[in-house]
N, C-alpha and C positions, 0 to 999 in steps of 0.2 A: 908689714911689707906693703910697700905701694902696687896697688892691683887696677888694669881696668878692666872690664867686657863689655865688649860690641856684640849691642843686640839685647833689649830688653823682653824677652817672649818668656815663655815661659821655663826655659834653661837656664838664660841667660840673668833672670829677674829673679830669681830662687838662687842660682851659684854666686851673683852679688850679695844679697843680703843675706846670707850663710857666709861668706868670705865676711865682711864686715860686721859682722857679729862676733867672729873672732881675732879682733879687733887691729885686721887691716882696715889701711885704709884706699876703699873702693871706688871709682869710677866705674858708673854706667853710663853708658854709650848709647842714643836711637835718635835716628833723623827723623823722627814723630814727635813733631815741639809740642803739639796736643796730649801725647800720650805723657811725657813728660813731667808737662804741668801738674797733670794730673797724681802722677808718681812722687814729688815733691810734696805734694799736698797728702801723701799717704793713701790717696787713692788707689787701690790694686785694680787690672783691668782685666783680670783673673781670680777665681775664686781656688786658695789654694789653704786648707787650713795651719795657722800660725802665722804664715808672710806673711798677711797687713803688719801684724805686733814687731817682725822683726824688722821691718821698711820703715815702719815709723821711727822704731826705738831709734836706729844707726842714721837714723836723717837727723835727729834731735843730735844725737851725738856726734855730729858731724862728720862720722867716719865714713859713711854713704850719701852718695852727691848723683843728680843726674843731670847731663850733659850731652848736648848733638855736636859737640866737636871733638872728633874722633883724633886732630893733628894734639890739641891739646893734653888728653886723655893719656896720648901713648907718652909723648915728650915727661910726663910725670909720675911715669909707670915704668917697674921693671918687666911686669909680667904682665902681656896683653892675650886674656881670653878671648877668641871668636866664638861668638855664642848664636849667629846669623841663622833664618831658615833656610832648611837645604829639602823645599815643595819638589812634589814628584813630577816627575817629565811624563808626558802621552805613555811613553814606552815603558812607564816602571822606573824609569834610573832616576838619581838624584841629581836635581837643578845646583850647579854649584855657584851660578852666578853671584851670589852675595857674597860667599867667601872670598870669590877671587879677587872682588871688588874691593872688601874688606883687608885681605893681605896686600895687597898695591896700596893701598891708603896709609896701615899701618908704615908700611916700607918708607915711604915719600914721609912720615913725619916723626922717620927714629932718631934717636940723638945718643943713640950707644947701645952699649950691649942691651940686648931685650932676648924673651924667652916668648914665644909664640905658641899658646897651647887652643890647640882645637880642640874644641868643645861640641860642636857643633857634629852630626851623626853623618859624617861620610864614608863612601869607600875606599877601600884598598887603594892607595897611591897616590891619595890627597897631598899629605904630609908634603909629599915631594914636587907635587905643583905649586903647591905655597912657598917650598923654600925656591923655587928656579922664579914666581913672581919677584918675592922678595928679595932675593940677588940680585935680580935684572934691575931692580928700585934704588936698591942704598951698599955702599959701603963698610957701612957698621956690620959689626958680628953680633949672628943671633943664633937662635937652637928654635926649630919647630917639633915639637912635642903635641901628641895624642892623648886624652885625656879624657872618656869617651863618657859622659854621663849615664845611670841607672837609676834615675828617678822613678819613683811611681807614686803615676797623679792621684792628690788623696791626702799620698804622706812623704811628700819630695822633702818638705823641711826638715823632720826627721830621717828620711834618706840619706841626706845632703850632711846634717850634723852627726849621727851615729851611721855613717855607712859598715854596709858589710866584707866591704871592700871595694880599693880604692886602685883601678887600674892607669899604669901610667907607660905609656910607650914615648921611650926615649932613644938616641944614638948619643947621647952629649951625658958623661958625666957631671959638668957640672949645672945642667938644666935639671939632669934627676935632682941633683942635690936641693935645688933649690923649691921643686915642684914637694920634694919629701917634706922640707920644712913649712911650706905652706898646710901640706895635712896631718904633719905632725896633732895640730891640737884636736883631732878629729878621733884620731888612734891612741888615745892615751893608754888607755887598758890593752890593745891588744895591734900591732904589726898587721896589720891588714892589705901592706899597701903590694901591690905585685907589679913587678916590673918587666919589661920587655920592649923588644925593639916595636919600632913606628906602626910596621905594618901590620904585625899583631897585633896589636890595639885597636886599629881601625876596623879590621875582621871580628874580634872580641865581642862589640857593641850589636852586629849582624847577626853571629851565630847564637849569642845568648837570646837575642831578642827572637829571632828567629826556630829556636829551640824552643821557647815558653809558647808561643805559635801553636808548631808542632803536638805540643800537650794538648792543647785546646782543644785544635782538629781533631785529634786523632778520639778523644774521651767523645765531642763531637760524632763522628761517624758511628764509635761505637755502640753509643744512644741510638741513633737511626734504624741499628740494625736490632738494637734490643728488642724498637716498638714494634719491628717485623716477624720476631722469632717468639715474643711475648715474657723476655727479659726484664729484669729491672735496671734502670742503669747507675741510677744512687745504690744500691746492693754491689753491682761489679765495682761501679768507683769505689765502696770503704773497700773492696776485696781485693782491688791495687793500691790504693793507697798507703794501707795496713804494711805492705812490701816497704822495708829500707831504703832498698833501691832504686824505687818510685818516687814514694816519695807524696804527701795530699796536696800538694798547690798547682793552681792551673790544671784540675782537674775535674771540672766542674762543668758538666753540659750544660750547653745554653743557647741562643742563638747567636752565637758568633761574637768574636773579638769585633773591637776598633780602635780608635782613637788614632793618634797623632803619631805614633809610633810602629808598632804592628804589622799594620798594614802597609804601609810604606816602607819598612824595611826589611818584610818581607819579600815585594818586589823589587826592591833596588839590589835584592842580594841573587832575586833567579834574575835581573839584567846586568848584573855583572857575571853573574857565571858564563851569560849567552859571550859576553863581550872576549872571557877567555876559554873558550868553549869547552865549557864544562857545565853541563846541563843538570843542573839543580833539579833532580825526580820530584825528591822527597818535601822539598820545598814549593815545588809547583802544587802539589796534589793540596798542602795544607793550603795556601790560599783558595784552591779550587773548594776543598770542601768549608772554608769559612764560608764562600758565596755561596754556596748549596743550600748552610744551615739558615739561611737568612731568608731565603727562598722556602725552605719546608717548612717554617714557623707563618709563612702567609699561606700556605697550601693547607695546611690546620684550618685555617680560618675562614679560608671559602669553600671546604670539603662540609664544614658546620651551617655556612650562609650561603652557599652556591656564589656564583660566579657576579653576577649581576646583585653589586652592592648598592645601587640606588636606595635610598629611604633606611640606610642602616648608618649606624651611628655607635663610632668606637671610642672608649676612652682609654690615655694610653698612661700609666702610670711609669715614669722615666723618660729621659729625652738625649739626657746625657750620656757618652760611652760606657760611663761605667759612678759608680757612687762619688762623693766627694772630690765634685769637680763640676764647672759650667761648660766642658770641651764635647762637641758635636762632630768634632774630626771624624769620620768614617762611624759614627754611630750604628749599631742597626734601626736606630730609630729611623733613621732617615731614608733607609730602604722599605720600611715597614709601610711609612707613612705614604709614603710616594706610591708603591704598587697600591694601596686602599685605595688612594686618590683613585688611580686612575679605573677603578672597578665601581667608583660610583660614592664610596663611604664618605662620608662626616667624621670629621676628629677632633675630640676634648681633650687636647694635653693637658699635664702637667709633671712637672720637674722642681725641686726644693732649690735648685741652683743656675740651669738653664733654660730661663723662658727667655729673657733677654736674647740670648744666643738662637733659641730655635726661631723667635721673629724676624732675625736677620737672615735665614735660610726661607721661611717658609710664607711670612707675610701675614696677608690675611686668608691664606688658605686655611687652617684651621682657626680652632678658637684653644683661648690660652688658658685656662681653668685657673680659678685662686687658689684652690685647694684639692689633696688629694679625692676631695666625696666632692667638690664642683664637680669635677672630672666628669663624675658617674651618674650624673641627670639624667636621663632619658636613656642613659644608654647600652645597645643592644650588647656588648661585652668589655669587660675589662680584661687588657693588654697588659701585663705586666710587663717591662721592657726593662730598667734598670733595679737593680737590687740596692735601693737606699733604705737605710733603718727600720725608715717612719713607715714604710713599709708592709715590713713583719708583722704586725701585729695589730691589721685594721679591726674595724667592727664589723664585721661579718652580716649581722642582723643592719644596721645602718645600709652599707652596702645592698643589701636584698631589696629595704626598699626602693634605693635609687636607681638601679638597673629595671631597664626593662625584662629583658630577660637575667636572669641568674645563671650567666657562664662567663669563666674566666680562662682567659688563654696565658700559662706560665711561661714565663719564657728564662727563667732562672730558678725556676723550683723550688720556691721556696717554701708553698704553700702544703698541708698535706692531704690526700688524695680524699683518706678515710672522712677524716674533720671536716671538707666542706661539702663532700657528698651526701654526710648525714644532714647537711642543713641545707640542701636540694639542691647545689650548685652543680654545673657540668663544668668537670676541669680537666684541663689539657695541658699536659706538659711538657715535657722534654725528656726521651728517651723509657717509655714506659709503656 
């Protein structure tokens, strides 16, 4: 099937080169001639593991092509993906400027029937502003279709090629038909694909996303209150867990969700509630208590070094929102770093994937560590902020000597309490 997607980010650069992997053939779409070039060359401008391998493969085979003309792209395409960013407005909602932008373009260069699947993570009533643009543009008959991606950064390529399911909101018989055979080769072993009208789809992508949220906060608070009553909170977690109906994912205290998703579609779902008033409780309080947990993971740290951080010197082990990924979108790192700054601290990052990414946020405010033990020269504690592998299983003894002091603040628990207290460390973690 001839496929294109406008907007090479990281939806749209993953749902390409998974579509031509199974051996459609793909146009990508971005008015970023630099970014391009680079994509051509097989360059990724994202660390996402497998994509380079399969952007390459499909460029040699010339089933994956990149391109900044969108008139071209569509004219040779049945099915035009919007893959565009929908960045968050002051107020929480989602900016939809690109898409709309995007759908008038596509309109102005159809040349027949087309199937218009969004891709891209918006709200409730999208669908229906794209098609009244798209009317207002052309005469040809089309179908706009919901199509809501569940990626997770890390392991999107296998997301994308064995999903768990694959939601598609249609009103057009024969656009489902055609979106089914597009994931046909995805579902060989098992029917996964679920169907429904537009606007449930567009909701779908909110409340799951928003629902994993939910888990987070809520295992979150209940840690806070464990360290108040002198609970354990890894003990209560395997003790819901264990529960069927729980369930163990996203249940893991920590200081707080981010990234690129989360947090923003957290918000854009309590401002669209406000829009048809219907005030999202349950969803305000989970964002509230994300910004709480991010907040009491720096209150650990100047309860241990008081207020005035002058002459102290943190190193932070993570940068990234979360493991296998170079994405600083709503990190906590970045609230971490910023309130130290402003108390006086020094900081030794380091991250396996985003130093590049945090020098573009932070400069030459801190210093960038080669490695995870650079990190910890001189310094008065280590931060554990992201839980990447390498990780797990430092040298403990190494570490002792390079810390000035021997205290380390968890902020994903990895570490255990018994083991590094026998080896004189002060450790701080999360819900204990």
């Amino acid at each position: 099937m001839k496929i294109c997607v406008i907007g090479t980010g990281y939806v749209g650069l993953v749902a390409g080169a998974c579509l031509a992997d199974m051996g459609n053939s793909v146009i990508c779409v971005d008015n970023n001639k630099d970014k391009l070039k680079l994509l051509e060359q097989g360059i990724i401008p994202i660390y996402e593991p497998g994509l380079e391998e399969l952007v390459k493969t499909n460029t040699a085979e010339k089933r994956l092509e990149f391109l900044s003309s969108i008139d071209y792209a569509v004219k040779k395409s049945e099915v035009c993906f919007i893959a565009v960013g929908t960045p968050q407005k002051e107020d929480g909602s989602a900016d939809l400027t690109f898409v709309y932008n995007v759908a008038e373009e596509i309109a102005k260069s159809m040349n027949g029937y087309k199937v218009i699947v969004d891709k891209s993570t918006v709200p409730v009533g999208t669908a229906d502003e794209i098609e009244a643009i798209i009317r207002k543009n052309t005469s040809y008959d089309f179908d706009v279709v919901s199509n809501p991606e569940f990626l997770k950064q890390g392991n999107a390529v296998d997301d994308f090629l064995l999903p768990d399911r694959v939601v598609i909101g249609s009103n057009s018989a024969k656009a489902t038909a055609i979106m089914q055979e597009i994931y046909s080769p995805y579902l060989r072993t098992a029917n996964r694909i679920v169907i429904m009208d537009v606007k449930s789809a567009e909701m779908t992508k909110y409340a799951a996303n928003s629902f994993l949220a939910t888990k987070i906060s809520f295992m979150n608070e209940i840690a806070s209150l464990c360290e108040k009553v002198g609970a354990n909170a890894e003990m209560v977690r395997i003790g819901m867990a264990t529960d069927a109906r729980i369930g163990n994912k996203f249940l893991f205290p920590g200081i707080g969700y981010g990234g690129s998703c989360f947090p923003k579609d957290v918000k854009a779902l309590i401002q669209t509630g406000k829009e048809h008033d219907c005030e999202m409780m349950i969803v305000q309080a989970v964002d509230k208590v994300n910004k709480r947990q991010k907040a009491n993971f720096v209150s650990k740290i100047l309860s241990r070094f008081g207020n005035d951080l002058s002459g102290r010197t943190f190193a932070l082990w993570g940068l990234a929102f979360k493991p296998k990924t170079n994405d600083m979108r709503e990190a906590p790192s970045i609230f971490v770093i910023e309130e130290l700054l402003k108390h006086g601290a020094k900081i030794r990052g380091f991250d396996p994937k985003a130093i590049e990414t945090a020098k573009s946020i932070f400069t030459d405010k801190i210093y960038y560590a080669k490695n995870a033990y650079d990190a910890l020269k001189d310094a008065d504690a280590l931060l554990l902020l992201t839980e990447w592998n390498e990780f797990r299983r430092p040298d403990f003894e190494k570490m002792a000597d390079l810390l000035k002091h021997k205290v380390i603040f968890d902020g994903r628990n990895q570490y255990e309490r018994v083991k590094l207290e026998s080896k004189g460390f002060e450790y701080f973690n999360i819900g204990e």
